[in-house]
SEVO-154592 format. One record per atom (N, C-alpha, C, O): residue number from 1; chain; atom name; x, y, z. Coordinates in steps of 0.001 Angstrom, whole numbers. Layout:
N
- NUM,A,CA,X,Y,Z .
...
% end
This chain:
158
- 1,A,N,189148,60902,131638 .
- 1,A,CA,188098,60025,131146 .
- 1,A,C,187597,59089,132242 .
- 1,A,O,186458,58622,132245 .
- 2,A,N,188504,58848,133156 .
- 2,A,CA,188180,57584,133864 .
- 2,A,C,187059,58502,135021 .
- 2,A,O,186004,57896,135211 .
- 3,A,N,187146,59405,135528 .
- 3,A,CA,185904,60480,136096 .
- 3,A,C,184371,60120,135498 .
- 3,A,O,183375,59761,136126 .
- 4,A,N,184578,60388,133802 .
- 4,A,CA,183195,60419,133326 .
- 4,A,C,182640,59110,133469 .
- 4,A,O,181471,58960,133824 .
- 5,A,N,183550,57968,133167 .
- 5,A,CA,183070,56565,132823 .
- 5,A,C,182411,55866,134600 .
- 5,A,O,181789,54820,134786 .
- 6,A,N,182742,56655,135388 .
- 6,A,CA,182996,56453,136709 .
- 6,A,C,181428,56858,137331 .
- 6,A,O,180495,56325,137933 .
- 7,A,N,181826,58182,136744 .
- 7,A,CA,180099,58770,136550 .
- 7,A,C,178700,58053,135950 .
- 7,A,O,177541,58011,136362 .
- 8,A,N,179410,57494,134737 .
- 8,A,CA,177836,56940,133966 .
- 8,A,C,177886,55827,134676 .
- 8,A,O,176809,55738,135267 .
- 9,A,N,178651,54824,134959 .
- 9,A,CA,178640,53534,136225 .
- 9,A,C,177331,53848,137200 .
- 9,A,O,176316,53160,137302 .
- 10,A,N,177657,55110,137900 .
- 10,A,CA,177366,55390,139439 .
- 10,A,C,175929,55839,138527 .
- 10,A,O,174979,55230,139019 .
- 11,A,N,175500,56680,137399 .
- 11,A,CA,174188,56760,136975 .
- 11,A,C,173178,55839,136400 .
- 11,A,O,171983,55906,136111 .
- 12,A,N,174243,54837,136341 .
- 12,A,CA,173165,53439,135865 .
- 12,A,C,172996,52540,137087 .
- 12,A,O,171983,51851,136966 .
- 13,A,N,173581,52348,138090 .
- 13,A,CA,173383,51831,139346 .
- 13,A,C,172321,52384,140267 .
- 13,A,O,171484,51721,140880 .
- 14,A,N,172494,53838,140274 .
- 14,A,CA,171749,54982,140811 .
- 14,A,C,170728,55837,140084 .
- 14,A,O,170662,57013,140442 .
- 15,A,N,170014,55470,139228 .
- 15,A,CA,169496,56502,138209 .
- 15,A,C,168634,58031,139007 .
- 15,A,O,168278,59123,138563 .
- 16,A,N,168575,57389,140314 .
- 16,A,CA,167326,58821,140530 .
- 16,A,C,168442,59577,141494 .
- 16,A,O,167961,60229,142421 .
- 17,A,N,169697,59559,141386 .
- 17,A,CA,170707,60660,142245 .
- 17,A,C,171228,61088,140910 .
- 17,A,O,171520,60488,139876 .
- 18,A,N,171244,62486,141341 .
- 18,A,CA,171928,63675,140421 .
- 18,A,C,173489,63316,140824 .
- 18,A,O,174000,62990,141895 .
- 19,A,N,174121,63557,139255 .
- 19,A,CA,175195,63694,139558 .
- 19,A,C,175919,64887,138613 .
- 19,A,O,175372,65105,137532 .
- 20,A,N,177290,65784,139006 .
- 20,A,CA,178440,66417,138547 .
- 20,A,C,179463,66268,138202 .
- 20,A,O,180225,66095,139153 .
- 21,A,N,179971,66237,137182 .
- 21,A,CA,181637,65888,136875 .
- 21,A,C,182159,67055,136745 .
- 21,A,O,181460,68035,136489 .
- 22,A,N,183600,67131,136919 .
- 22,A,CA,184130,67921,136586 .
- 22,A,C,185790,67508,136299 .
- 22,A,O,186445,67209,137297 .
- 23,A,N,186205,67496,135490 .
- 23,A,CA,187492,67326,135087 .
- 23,A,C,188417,68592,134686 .
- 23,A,O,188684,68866,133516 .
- 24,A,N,188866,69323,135794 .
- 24,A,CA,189907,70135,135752 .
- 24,A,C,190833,70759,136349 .
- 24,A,O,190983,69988,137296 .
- 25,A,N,191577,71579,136516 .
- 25,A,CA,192845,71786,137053 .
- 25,A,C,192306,72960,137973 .
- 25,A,O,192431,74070,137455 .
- 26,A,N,191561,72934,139606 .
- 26,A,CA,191286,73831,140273 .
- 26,A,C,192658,74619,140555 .
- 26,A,O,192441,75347,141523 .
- 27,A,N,193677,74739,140211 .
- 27,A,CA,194676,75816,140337 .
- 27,A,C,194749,76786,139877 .
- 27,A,O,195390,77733,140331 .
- 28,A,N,193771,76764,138338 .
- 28,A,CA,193716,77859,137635 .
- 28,A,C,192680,78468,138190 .
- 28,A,O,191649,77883,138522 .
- 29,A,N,192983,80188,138378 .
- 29,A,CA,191941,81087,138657 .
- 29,A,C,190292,80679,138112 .
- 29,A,O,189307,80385,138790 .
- 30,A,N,190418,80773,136929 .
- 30,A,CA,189096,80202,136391 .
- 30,A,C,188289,79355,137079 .
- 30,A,O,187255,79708,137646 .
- 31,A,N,188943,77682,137036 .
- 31,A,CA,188654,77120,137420 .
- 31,A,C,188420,76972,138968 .
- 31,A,O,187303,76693,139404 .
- 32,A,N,189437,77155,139731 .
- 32,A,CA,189227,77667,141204 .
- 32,A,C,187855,78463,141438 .
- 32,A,O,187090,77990,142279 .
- 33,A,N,187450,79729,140709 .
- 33,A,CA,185823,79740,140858 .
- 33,A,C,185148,79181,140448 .
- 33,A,O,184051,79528,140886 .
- 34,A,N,185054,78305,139689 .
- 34,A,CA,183854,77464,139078 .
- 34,A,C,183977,76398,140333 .
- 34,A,O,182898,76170,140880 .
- 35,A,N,185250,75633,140936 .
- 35,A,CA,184894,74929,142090 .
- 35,A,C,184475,75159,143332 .
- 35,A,O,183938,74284,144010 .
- 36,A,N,184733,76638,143831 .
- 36,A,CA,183761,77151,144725 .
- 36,A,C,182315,77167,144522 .
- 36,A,O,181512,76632,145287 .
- 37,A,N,181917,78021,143092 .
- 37,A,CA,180611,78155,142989 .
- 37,A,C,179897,77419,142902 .
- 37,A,O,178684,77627,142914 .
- 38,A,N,180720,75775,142728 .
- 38,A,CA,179539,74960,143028 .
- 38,A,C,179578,74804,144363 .
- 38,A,O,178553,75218,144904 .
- 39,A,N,180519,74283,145214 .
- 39,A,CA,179970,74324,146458 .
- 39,A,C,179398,75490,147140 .
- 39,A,O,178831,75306,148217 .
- 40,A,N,179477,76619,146662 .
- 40,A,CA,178605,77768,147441 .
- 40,A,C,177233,76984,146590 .
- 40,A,O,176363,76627,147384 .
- 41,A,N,177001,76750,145488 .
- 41,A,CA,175210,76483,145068 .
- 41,A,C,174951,75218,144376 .
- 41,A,O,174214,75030,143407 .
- 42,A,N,175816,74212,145154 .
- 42,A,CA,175795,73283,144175 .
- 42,A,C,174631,72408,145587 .
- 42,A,O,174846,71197,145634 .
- 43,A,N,173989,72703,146191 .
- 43,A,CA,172749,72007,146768 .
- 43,A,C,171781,71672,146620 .
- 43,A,O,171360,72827,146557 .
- 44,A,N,170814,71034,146471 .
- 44,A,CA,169507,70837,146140 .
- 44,A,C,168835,71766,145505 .
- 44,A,O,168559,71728,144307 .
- 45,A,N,168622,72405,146070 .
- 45,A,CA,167914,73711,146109 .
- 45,A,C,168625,75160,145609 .
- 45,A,O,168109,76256,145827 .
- 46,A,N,170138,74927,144767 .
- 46,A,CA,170810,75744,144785 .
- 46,A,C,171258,76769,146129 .
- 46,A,O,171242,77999,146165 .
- 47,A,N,171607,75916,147069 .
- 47,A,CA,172026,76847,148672 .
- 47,A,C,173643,75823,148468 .
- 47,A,O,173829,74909,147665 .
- 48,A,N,174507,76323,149384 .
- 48,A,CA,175796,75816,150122 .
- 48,A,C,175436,74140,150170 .
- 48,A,O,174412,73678,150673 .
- 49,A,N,176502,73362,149538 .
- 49,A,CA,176458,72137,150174 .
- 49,A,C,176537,71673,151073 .
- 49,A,O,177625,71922,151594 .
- 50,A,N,175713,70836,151839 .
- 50,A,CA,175734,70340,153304 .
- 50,A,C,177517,69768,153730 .
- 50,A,O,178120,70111,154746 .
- 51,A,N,177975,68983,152801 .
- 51,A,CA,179518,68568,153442 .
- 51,A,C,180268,68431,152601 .
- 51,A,O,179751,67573,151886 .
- 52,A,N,181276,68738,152139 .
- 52,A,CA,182242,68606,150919 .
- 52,A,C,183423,67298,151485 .
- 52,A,O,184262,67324,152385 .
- 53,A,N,183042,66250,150535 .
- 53,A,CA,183927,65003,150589 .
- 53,A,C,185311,65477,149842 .
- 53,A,O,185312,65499,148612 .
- 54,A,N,186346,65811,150480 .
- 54,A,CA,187555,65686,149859 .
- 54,A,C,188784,65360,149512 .
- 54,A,O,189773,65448,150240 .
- 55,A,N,188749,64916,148219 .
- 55,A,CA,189908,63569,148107 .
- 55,A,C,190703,64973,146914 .
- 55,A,O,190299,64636,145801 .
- 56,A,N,191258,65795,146803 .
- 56,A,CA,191513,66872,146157 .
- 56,A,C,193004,66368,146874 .
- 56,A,O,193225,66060,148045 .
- 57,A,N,194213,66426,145329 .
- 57,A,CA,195348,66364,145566 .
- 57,A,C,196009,67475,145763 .
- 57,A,O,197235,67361,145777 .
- 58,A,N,195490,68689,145947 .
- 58,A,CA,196509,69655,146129 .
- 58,A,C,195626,70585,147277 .
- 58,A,O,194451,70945,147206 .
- 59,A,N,196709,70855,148437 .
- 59,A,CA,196174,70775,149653 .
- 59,A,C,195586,72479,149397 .
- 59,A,O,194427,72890,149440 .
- 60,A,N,196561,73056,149190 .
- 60,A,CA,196434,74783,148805 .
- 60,A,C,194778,74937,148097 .
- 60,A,O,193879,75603,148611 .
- 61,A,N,194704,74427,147268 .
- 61,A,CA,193441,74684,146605 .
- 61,A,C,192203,74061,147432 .
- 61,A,O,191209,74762,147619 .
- 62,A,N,192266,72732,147930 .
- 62,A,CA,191486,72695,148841 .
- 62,A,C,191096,73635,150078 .
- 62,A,O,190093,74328,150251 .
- 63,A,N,192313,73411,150941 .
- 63,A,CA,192256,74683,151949 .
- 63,A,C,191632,76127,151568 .
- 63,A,O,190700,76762,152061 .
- 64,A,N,192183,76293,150897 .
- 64,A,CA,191891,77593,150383 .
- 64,A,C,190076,78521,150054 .
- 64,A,O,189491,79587,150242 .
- 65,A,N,189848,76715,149274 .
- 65,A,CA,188351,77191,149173 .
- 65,A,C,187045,76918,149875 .
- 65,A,O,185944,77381,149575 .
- 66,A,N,187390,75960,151016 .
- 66,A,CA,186492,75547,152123 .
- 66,A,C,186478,76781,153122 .
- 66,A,O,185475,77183,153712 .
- 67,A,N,188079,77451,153241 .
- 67,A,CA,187766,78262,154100 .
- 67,A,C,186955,79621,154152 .
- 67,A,O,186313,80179,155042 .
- 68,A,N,187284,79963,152665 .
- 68,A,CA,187024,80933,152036 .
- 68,A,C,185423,81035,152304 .
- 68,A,O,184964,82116,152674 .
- 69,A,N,184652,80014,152136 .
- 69,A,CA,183071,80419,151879 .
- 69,A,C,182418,79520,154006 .
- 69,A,O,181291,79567,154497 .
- 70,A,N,183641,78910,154584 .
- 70,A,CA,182954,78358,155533 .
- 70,A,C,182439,77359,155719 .
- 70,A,O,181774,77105,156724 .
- 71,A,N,182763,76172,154258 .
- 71,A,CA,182422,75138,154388 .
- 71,A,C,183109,73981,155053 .
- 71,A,O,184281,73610,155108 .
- 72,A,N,182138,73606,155470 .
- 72,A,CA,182691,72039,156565 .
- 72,A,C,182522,70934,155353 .
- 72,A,O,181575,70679,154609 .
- 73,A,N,184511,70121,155537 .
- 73,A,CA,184398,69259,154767 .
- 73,A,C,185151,67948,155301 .
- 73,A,O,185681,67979,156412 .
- 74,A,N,185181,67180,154770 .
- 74,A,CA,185772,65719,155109 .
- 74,A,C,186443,65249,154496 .
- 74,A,O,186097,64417,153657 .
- 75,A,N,188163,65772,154784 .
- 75,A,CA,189721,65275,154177 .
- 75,A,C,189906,63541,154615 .
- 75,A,O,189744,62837,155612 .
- 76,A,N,190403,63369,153003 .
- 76,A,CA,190775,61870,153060 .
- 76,A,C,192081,61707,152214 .
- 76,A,O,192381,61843,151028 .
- 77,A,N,192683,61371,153306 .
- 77,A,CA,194616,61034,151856 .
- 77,A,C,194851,59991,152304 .
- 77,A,O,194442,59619,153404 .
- 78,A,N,195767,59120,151304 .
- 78,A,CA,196546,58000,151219 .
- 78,A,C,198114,58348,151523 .
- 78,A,O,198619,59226,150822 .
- 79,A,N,198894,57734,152494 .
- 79,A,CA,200395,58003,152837 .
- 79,A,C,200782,57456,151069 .
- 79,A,O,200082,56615,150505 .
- 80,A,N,202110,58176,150341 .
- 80,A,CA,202884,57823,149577 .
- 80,A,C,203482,56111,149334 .
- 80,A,O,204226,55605,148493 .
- 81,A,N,202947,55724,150187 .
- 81,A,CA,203737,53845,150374 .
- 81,A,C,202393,53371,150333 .
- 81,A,O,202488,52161,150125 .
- 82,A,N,201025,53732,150435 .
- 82,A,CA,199804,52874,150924 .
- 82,A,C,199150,51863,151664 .
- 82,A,O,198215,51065,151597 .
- 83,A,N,200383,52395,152664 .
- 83,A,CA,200304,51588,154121 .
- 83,A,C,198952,52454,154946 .
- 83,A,O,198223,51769,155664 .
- 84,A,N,198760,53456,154854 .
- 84,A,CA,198506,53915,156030 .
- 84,A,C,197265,55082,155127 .
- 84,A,O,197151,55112,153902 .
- 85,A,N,196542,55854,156001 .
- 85,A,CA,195633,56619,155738 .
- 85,A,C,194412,57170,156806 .
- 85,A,O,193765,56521,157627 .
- 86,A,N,194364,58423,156514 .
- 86,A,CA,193465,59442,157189 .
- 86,A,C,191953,59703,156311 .
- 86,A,O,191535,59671,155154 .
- 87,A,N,191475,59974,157687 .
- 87,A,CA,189901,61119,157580 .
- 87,A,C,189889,61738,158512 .
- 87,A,O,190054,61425,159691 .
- 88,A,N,189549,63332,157694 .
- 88,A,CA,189916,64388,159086 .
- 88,A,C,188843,65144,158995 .
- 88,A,O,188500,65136,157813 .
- 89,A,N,188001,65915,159745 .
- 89,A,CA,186576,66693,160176 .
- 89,A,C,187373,68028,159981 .
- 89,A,O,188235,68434,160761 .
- 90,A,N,186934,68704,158741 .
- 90,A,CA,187570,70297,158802 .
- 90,A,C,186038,71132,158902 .
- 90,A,O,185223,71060,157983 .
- 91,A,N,185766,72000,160276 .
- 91,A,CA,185528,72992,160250 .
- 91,A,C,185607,74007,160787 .
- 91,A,O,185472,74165,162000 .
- 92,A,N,185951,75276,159585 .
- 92,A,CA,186316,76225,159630 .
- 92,A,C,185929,77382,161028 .
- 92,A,O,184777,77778,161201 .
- 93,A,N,186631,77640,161575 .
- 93,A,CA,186406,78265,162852 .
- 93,A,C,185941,77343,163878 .
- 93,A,O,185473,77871,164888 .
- 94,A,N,185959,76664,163849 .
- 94,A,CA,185386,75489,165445 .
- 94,A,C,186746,74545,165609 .
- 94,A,O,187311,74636,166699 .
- 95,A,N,187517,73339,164284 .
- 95,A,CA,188327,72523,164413 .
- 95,A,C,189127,72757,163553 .
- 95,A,O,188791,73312,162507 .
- 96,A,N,190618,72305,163865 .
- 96,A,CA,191914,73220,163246 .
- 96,A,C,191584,72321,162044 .
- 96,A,O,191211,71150,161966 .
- 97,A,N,191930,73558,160861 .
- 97,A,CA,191848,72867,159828 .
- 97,A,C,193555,73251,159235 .
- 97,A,O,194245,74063,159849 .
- 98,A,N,194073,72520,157953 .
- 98,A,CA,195467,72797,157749 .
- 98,A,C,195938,73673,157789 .
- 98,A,O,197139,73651,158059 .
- 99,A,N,195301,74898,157556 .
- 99,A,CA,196220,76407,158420 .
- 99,A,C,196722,76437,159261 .
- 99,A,O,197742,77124,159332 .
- 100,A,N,196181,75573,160527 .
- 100,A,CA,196716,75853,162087 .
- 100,A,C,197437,74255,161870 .
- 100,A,O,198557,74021,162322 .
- 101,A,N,196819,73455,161295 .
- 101,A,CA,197598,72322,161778 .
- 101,A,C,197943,71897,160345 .
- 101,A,O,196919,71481,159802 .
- 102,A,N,198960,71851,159572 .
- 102,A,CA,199017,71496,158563 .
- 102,A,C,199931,70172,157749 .
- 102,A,O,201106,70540,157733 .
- 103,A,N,199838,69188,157276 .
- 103,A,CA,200197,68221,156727 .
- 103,A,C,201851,68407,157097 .
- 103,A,O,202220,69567,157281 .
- 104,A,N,202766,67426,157204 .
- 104,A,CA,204388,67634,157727 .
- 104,A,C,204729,68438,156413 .
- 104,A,O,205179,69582,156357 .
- 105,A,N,204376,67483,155228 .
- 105,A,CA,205055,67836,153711 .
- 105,A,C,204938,69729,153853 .
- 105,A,O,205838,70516,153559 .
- 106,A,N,203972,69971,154225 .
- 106,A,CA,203244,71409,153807 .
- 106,A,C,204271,72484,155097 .
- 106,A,O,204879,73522,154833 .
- 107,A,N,204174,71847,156350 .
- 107,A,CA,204513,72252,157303 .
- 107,A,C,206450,72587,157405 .
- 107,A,O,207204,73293,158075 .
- 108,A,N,206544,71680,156402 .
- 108,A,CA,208570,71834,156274 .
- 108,A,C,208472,72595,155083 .
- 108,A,O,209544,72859,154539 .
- 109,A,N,207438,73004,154557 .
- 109,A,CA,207824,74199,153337 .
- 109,A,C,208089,73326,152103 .
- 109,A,O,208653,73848,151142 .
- 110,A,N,207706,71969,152053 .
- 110,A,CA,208535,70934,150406 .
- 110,A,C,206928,71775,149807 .
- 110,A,O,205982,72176,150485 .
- 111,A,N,207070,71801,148768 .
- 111,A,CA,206471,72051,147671 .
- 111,A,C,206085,70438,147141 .
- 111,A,O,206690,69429,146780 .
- 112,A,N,204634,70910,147352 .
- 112,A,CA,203893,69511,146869 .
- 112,A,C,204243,68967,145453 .
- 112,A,O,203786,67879,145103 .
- 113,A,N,205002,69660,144670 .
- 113,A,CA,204868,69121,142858 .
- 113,A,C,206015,68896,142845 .
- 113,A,O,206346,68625,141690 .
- 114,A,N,207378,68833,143968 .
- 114,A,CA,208350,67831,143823 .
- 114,A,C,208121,66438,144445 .
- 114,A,O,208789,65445,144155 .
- 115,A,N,207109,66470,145328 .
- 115,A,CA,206963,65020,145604 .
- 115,A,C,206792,63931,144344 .
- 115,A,O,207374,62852,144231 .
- 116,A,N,205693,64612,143312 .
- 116,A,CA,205575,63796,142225 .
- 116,A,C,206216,63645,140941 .
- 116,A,O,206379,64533,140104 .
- 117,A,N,206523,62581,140874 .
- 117,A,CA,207744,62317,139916 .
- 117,A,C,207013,61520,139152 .
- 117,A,O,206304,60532,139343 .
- 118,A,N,207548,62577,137654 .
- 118,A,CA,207136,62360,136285 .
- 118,A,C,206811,61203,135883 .
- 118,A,O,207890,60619,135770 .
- 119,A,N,205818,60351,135534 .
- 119,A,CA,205455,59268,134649 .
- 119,A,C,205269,58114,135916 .
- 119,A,O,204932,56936,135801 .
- 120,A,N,205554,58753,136957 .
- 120,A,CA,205396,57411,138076 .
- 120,A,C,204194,57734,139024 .
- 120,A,O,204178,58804,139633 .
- 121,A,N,203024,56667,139175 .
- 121,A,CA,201910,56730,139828 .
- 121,A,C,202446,56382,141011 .
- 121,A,O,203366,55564,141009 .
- 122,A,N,201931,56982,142338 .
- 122,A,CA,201920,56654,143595 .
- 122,A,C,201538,55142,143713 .
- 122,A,O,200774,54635,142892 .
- 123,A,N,202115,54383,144813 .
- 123,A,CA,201140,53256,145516 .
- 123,A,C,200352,53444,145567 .
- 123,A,O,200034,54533,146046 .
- 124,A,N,199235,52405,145050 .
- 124,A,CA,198162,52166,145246 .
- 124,A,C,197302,51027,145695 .
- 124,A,O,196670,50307,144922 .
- 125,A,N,197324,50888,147252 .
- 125,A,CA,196740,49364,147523 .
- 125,A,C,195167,49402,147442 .
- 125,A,O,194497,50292,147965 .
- 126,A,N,194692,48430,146790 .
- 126,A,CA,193046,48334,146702 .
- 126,A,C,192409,48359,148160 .
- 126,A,O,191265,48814,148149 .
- 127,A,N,192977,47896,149676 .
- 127,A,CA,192703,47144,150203 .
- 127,A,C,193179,48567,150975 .
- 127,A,O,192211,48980,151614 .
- 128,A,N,193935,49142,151076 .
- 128,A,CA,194119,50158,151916 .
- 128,A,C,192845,51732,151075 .
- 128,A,O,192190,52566,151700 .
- 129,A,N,192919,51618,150141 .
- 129,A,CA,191800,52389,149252 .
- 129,A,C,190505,52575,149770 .
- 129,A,O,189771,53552,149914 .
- 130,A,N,190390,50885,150108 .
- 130,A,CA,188813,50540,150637 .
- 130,A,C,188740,50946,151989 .
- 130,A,O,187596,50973,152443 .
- 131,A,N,189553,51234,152666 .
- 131,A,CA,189223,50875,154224 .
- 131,A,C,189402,52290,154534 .
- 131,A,O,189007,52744,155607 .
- 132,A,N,190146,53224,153393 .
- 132,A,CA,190255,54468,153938 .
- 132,A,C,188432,55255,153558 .
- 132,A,O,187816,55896,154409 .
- 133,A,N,187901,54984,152142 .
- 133,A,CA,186887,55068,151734 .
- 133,A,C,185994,54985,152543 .
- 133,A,O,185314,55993,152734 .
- 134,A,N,185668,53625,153367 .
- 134,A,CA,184795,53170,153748 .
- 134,A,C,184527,53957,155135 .
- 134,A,O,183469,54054,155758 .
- 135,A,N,185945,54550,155464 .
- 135,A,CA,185957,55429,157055 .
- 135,A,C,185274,57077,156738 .
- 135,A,O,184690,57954,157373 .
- 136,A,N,185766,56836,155353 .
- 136,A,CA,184851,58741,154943 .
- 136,A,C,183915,58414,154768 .
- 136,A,O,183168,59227,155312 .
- 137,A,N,183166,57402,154149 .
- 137,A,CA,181510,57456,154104 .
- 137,A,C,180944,56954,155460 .
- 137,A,O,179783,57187,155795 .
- 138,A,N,181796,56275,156201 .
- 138,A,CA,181245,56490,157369 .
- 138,A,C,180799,57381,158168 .
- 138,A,O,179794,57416,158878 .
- 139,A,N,181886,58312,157938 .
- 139,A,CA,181797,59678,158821 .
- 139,A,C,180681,60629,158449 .
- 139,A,O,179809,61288,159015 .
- 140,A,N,181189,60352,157047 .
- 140,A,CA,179899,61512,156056 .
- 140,A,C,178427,61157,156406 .
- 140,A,O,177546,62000,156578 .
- 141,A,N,178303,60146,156471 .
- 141,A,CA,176662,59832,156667 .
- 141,A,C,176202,59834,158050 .
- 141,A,O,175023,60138,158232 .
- 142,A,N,177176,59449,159396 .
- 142,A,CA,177362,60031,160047 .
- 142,A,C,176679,61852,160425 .
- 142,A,O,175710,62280,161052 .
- 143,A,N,177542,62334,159831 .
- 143,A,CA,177184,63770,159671 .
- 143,A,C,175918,64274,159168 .
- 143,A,O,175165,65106,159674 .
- 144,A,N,175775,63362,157645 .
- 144,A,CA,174662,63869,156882 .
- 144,A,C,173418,63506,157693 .
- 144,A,O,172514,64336,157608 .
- 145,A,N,173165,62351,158524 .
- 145,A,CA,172320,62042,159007 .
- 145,A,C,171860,61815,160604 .
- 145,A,O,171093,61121,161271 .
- 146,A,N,172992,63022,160776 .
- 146,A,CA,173263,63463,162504 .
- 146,A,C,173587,62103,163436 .
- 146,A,O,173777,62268,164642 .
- 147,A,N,173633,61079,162995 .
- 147,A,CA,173955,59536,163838 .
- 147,A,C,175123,59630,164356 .
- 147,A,O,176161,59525,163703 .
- 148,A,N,175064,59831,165541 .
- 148,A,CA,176297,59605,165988 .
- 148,A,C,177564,60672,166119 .
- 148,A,O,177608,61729,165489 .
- 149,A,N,178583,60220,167042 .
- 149,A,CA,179387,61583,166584 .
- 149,A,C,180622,61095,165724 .
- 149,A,O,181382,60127,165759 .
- 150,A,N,180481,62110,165014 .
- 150,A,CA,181791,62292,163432 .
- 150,A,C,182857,62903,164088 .
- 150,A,O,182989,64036,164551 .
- 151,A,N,184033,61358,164012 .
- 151,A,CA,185520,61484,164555 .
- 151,A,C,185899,62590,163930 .
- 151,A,O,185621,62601,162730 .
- 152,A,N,186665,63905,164519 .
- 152,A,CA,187540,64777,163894 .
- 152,A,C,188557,64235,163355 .
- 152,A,O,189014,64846,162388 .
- 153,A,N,189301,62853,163796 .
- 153,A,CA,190393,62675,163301 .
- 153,A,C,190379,61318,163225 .
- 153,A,O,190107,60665,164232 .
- 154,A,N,190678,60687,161985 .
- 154,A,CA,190720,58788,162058 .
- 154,A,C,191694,58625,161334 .
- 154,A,O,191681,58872,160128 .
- 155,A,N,192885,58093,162102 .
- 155,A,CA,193828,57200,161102 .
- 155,A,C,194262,56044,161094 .
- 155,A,O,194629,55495,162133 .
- 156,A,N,194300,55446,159885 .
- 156,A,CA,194781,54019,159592 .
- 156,A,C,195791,53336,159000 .
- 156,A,O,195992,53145,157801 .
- 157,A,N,196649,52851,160319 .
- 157,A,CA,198110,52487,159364 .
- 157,A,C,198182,50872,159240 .
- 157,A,O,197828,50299,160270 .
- 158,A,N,198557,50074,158219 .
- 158,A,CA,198395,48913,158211 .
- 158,A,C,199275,48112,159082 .
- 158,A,O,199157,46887,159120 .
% end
């Protein structure tokens, strides 16, 4: 719920930008194509989206579907304590994206769904939230609007 309410916010602030929700579990086959197919036609004009912002908690499904169609996107995570935080420039065939270089958790083989433990939310600092945010829309607009060059790699530890 907190997606949709998040949505009508950003459509009453913004009324003349289109917006998409989607609330579901890209792990499932199903769903896993419905989140490609929008980024293969979720553009203006129904073409490939220009940059996929991604804050997607499960690295497999991300990876998986940027590479798959060739899209260049812009990874953003929060460390487990919310000290610290990244934005990383993934594109596919030019800059290593987590295949070649991949997260430690991913890289020692832990299985991402024991990290999270039942009924307990991660740290969450507002203040580390903002500053990681504020470095992806930097980058993104950056990109979207050719200004400048878009860091492959930015991290921020408090």
């Amino acid at each position: 719920m907190a997606g949709t309410t998040f949505a009508h916010f950003l459509r009453h602030i913004n009324p003349d930008v289109e917006f998409e929700t989607y609330n579901m579990n890209i792990t499932t086959m199903a769903n896993f194509r419905k989140f490609v197919d929008r980024i293969r036609r979720g553009g203006l004009l129904g073409t490939q989206t220009d940059l996929l912002l991604c804050c997607v908690d499960n690295f497999e499904a991300r990876m998986t579907a940027c590479n798959e169609i060739g899209q260049i996107w812009l990874e953003s995570g929060v460390s487990e304590n919310a000290g610290s935080g990244h934005v990383q420039l993934m594109e596919p065939g030019k800059i290593a994206c987590f295949a070649c270089l991949p997260p430690l958790v991913v890289a020692s083989q832990i299985d991402e769904r024991t990290l999270q433990k039942e009924g307990v939310c991660a740290a969450s600092l507002p203040t580390t939230m903002a500053i990681n945010a504020a470095l992806l829309v930097k980058n993104a607009l950056k990109f979207l609007l050719s200004s400048g060059e878009v860091t492959p790699f930015l991290g921020y530890s408090a």
